[in-house]
C-alpha positions in Angstrom: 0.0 0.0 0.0 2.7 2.5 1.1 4.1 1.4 -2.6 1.7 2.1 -4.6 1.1 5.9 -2.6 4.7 6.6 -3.3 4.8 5.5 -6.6 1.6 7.7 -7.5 2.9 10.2 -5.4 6.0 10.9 -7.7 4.1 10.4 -10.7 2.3 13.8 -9.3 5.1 15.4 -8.9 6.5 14.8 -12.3 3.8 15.4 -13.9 3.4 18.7 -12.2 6.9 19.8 -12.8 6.6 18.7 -16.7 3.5 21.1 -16.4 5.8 24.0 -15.2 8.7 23.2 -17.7 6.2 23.5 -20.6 4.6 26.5 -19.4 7.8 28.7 -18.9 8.5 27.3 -22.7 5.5 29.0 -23.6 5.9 31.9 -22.5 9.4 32.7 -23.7 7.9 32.6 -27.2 5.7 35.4 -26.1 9.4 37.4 -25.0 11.4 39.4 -27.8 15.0 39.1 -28.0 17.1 41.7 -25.9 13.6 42.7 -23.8 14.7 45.0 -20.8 12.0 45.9 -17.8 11.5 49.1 -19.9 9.7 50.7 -23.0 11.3 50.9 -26.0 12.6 54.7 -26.1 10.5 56.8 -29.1 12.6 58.2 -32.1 11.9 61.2 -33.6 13.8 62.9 -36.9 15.6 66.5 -36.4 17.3 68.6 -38.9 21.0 69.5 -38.4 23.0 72.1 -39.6 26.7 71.7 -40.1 29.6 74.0 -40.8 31.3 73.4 -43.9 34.5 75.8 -43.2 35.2 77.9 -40.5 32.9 80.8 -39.8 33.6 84.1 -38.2 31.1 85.9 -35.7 28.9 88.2 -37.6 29.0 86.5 -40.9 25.8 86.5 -42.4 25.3 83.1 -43.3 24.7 82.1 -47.2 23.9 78.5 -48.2 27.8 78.1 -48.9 28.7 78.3 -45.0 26.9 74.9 -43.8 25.0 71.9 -45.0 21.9 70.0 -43.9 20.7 66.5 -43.1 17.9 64.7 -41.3 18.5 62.0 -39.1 16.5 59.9 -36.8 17.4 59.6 -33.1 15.9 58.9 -29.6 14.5 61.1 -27.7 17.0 61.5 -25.2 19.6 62.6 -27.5 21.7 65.1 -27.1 21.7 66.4 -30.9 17.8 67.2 -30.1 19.7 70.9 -29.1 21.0 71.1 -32.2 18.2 70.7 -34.1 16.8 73.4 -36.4 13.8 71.9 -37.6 11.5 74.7 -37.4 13.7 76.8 -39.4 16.3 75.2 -41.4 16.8 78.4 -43.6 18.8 80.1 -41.5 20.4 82.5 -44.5 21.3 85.8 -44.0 21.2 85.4 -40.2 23.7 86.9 -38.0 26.6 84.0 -36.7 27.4 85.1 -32.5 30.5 83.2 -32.7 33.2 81.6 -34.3 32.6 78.1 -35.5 35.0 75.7 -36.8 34.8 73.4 -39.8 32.1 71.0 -39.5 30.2 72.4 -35.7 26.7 72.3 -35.9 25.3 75.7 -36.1 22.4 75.7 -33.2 19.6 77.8 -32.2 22.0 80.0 -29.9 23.8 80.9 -32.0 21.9 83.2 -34.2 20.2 86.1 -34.8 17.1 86.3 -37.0 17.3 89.9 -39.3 13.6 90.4 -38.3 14.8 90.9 -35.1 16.1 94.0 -32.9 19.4 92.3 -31.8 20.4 91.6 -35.6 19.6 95.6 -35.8 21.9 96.3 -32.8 25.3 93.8 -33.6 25.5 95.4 -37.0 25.6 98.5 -36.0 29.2 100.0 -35.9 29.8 103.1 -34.2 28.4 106.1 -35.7 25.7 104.2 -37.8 22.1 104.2 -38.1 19.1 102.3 -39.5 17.4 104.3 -41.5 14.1 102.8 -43.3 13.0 103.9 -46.6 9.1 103.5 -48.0 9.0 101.0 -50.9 6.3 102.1 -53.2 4.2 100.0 -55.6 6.8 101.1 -58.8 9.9 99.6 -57.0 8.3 96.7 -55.8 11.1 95.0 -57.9 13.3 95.7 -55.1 11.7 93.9 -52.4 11.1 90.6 -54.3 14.9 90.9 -56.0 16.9 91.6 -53.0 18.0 90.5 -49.8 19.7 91.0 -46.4 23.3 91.9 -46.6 22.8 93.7 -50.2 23.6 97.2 -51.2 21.6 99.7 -52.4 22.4 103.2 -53.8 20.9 106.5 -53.0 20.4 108.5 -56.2 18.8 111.8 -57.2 18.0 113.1 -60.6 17.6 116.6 -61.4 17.0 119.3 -63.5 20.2 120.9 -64.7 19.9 124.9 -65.0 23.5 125.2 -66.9 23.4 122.7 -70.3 27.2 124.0 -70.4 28.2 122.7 -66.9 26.4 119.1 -65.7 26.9 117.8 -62.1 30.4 116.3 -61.8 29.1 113.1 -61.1 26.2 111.6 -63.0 24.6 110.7 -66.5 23.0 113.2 -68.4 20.0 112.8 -70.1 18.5 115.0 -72.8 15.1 114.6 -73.1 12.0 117.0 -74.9 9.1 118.2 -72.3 6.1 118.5 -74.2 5.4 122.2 -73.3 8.6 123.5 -74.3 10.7 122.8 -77.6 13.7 123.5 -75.6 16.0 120.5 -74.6 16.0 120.1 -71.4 19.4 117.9 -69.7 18.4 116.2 -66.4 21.4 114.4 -64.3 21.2 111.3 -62.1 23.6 111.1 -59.4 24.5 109.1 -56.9 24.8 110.7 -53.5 25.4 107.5 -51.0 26.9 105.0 -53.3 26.7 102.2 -50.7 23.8 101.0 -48.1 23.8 97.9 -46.6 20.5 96.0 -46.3 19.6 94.8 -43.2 15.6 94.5 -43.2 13.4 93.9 -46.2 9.7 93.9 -45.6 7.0 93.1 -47.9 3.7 93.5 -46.9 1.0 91.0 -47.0 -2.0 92.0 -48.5 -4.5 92.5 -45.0 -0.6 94.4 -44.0 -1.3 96.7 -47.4 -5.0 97.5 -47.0 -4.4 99.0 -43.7 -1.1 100.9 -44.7 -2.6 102.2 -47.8 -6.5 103.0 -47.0 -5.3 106.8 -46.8 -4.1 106.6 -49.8 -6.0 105.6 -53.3 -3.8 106.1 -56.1 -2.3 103.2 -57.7 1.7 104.3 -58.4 1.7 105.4 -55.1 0.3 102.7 -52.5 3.4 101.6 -50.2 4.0 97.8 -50.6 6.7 97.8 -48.1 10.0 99.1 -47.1 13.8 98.3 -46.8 16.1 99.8 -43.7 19.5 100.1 -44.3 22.8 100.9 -42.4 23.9 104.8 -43.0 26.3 107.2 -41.5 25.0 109.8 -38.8 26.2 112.7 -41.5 24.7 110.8 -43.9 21.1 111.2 -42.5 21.6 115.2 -43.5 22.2 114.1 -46.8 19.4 112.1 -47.7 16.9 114.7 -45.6 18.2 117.4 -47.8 18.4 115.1 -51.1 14.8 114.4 -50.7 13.5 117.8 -50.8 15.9 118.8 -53.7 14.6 116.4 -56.5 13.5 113.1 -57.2 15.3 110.4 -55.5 16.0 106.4 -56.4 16.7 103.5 -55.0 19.3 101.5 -57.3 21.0 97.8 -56.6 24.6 98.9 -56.3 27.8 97.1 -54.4 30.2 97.4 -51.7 33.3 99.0 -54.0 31.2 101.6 -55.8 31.8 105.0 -55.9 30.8 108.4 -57.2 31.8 107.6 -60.3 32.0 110.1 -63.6 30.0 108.6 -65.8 28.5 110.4 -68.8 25.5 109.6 -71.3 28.0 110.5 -74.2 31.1 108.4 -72.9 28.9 105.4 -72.8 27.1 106.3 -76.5 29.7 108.5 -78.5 27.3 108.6 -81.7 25.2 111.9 -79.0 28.4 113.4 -78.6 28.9 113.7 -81.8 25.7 114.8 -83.1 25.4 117.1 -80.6 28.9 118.7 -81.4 27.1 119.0 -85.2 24.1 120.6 -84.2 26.2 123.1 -82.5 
């Protein structure tokens, strides 16, 4: 009797330890390989910036001084501070320090031109913003140019002496319809160079309000463009601006008051002039 109790006994106890063994099998299936006692980490994609050469502070950057790529990583990365994802075109803002050769350019480091502290670091002493009205006519200027361009100041005008023109400038002969006399106008350039640093087109609710004072077509404002000038400068253009019509002309950094007139660039009026006496 005691034989047959022991006997069944360890049958039971086999059988419930085969039951276990199978069981933990199971459930190992159910287990992926390398599980740790913790969620999988979420990935997310960032955009980086990279230098391409070293930069100096205050360049304003051009797509020439850095490259871009997207890459995926987790969430706890470090590179999520250098990502520039929600605004990878970062031309023609201001660098706040010197970079070497392949640094990623982040956040911190750079001033947007739409705001004041772009204004402010390229200032040099002595200079100014100054912001001149775009009208509807030199539109072409807002949607052609950019930060970090140059513009020229010009004025044309009405010359009194045919025998003397202005030293510098182009004259033109042209016919006014109330008088058969020729009449030579000039166009000179007073500040050769101004250096761009805010362009602003408005959008259209932006135009309705600027320009509900104001119905007629050529001379609705569609925007404006500041610029850096001298401090004696600013008594130029206030006095230019009364004296005779005044442009706004794409220019460069080396140009100058140059000499330049109508008859040197087409020698064929020179000469026909000289004929007519």
């Amino acid at each position: 009797m005691n034989r047959k109790f022991l006997l069944l006994f360890s049958l039971l106890i086999v059988a419930i330890g085969a039951t276990g063994i199978l069981i933990n099998i199971g459930d190992d299936k159910d287990i992926p390989n390398g599980f740790v006692d913790m969620k999988k980490e979420k990935e997310v994609s960032i955009v980086l910036a990279q230098s391409t050469h070293d930069i100096a502070s205050g360049t304003l950057l051009t797509q020439d001084d850095y490259s871009l790529k997207t890459i995926i990583v987790p969430e706890s990365s470090t590179l999520i501070r250098s990502d520039i994802s929600n605004s990878t075109n970062i031309n023609n803002n201001l660098l706040k320090s010197n970079l070497l050769a392949g640094s990623y350019i982040t956040k911190d480091l750079l001033v947007s031109p739409d705001s004041d502290e772009f204004l402010r670091l390229n200032l040099s002493k002595g200079d100014v913003i100054y912001k001149f009205n775009i009208k509807k006519h030199n539109e072409y200027l807002l949607d052609t140019l950019q930060v970090g361009d140059v513009l020229a100041f010009q004025l044309r005008l009405l010359e009194t002496d045919k025998k003397s023109g202005m030293d510098n400038g182009i004259s033109i002969n042209t016919k006014d319809i109330n008088d058969r006399k020729n009449q030579i106008y000039s166009l000179n350039k007073i500040i050769p160079a101004m250096r761009i640093v805010r362009i602003k087109k408005y959008l259209e609710d932006e135009l309705s309000e600027k320009n509900k004072k104001n119905q007629k077509t050529e001379e609705l404002l569609t925007g404006f463009i500041e610029v850096i000038v001298k401090r004696d400068e600013l008594d130029i253009i206030h006095i230019t601006e009364k004296s005779g019509d005044t442009f706004l002309t794409p220019s460069s950094n080396d140009e100058k008051n140059k000499i330049i007139n109508l008859y040197d660039v087409i020698p064929k009026l020179r000469t026909t002039r000289e004929l007519r006496g």
